[in-house]
One Martini backbone bead per residue (centre of mass of N, CA, C, O) as a GRO file, in nm:
protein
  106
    1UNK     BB    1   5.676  11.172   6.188
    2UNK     BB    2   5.921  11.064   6.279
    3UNK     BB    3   6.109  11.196   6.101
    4UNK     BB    4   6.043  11.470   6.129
    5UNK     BB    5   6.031  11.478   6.482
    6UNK     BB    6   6.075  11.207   6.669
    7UNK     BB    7   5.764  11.137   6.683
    8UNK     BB    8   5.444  11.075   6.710
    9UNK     BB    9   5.115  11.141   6.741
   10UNK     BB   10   4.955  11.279   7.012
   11UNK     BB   11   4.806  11.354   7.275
   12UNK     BB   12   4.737  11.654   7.470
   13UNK     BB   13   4.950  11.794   7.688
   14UNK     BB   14   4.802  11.923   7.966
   15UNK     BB   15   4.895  12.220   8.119
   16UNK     BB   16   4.833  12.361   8.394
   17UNK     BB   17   4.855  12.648   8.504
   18UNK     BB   18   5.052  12.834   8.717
   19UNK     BB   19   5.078  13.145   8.686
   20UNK     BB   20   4.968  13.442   8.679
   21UNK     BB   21   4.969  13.493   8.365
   22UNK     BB   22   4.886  13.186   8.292
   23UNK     BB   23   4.585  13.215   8.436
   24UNK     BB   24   4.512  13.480   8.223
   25UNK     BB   25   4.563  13.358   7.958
   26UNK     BB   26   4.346  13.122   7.968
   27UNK     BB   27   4.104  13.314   8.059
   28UNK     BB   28   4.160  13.469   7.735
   29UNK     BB   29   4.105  13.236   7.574
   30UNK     BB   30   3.787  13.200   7.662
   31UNK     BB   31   3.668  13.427   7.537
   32UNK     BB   32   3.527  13.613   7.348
   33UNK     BB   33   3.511  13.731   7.010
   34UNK     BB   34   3.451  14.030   7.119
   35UNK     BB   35   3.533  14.349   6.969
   36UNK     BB   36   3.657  14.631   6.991
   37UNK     BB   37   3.726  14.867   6.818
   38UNK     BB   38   4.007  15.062   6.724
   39UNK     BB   39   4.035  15.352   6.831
   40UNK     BB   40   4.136  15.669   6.749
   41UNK     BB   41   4.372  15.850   6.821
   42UNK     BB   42   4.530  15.862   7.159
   43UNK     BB   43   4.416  15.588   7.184
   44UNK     BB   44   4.535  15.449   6.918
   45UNK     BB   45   4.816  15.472   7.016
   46UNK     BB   46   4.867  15.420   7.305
   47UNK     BB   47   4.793  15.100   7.236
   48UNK     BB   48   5.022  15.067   7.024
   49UNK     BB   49   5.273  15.170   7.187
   50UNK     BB   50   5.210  14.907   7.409
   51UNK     BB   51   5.262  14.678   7.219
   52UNK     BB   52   5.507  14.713   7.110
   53UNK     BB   53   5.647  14.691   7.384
   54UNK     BB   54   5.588  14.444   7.418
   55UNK     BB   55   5.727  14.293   7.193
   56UNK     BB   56   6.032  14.448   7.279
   57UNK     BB   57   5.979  14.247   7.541
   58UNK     BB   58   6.010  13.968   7.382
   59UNK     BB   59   6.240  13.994   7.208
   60UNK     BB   60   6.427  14.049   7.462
   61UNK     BB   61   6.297  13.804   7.699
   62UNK     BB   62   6.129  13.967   7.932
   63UNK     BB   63   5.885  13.817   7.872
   64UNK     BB   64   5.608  13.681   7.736
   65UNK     BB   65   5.351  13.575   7.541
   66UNK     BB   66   5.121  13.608   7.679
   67UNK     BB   67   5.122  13.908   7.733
   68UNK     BB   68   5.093  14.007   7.411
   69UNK     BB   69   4.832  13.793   7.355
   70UNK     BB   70   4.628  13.945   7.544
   71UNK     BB   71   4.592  14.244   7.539
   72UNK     BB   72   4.391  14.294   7.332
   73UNK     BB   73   4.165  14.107   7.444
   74UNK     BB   74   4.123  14.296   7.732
   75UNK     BB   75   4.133  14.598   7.626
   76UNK     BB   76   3.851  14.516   7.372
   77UNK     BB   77   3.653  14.390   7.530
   78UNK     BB   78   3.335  14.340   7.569
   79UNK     BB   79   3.037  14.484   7.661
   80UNK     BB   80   2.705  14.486   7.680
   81UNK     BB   81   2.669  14.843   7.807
   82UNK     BB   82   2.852  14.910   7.591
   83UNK     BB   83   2.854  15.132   7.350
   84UNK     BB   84   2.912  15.381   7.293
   85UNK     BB   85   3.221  15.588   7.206
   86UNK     BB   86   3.265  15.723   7.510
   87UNK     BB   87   3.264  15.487   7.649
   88UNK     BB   88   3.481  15.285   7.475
   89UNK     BB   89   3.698  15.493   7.589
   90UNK     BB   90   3.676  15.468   7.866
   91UNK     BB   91   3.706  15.178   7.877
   92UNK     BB   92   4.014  15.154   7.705
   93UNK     BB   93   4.143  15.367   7.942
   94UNK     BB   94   4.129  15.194   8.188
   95UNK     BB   95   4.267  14.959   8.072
   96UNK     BB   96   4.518  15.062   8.040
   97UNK     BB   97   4.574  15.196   8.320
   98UNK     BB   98   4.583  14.878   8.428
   99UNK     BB   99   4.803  14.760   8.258
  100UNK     BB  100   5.041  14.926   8.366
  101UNK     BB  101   4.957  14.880   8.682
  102UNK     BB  102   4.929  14.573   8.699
  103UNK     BB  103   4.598  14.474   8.660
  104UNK     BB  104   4.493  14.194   8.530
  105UNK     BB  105   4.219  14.121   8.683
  106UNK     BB  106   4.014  14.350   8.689
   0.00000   0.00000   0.00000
């Protein structure tokens, strides 16, 4: 280890999150691994289109990397009352318009 990056192994420094965006993407790695499939048509259109942009945006520096790892994970989080295809449109659809407007808390 030493040769190869320049110090032993050591144990995790955790470091608390400080930032808005930073606590946001904390809470959204601890969430449930359940995801709702990507709807099709122009749901899944604008969905994929708001990805690429926020890629397009940590690739040239403006934004951070949790921003763009969080993404999926809020806009697709599973609800346990809503199961209905037309439910879980409504529901990624108001998700994404939250995410827009820098909602993600709610």
């Amino acid at each position: 280890m030493v040769e190869a990056f320049g110090h032993t192994l050591s144990g995790p420094d955790v470091d608390i999150p400080s930032g808005r965006l930073e606590n946001i993407w904390y809470r959204a790695a601890k969430l449930s691994s359940k995801l709702y499939r990507l709807p099709g048509g122009s749901i899944g259109r604008k969905f994929v289109g708001i990805f690429a942009n926020e890629i397009d945006l940590l690739a040239s520096a403006i934004n951070k990397s949790e921003r763009c790892s969080m993404f999926g994970r809020l806009i697709l989080q599973k609800e346990n009352k809503v199961k209905k295809s037309a439910d879980i449109r409504r529901c990624v659809i108001r998700r994404i318009k939250l995410w827009e407007e820098d909602k993600l808390e709610e």
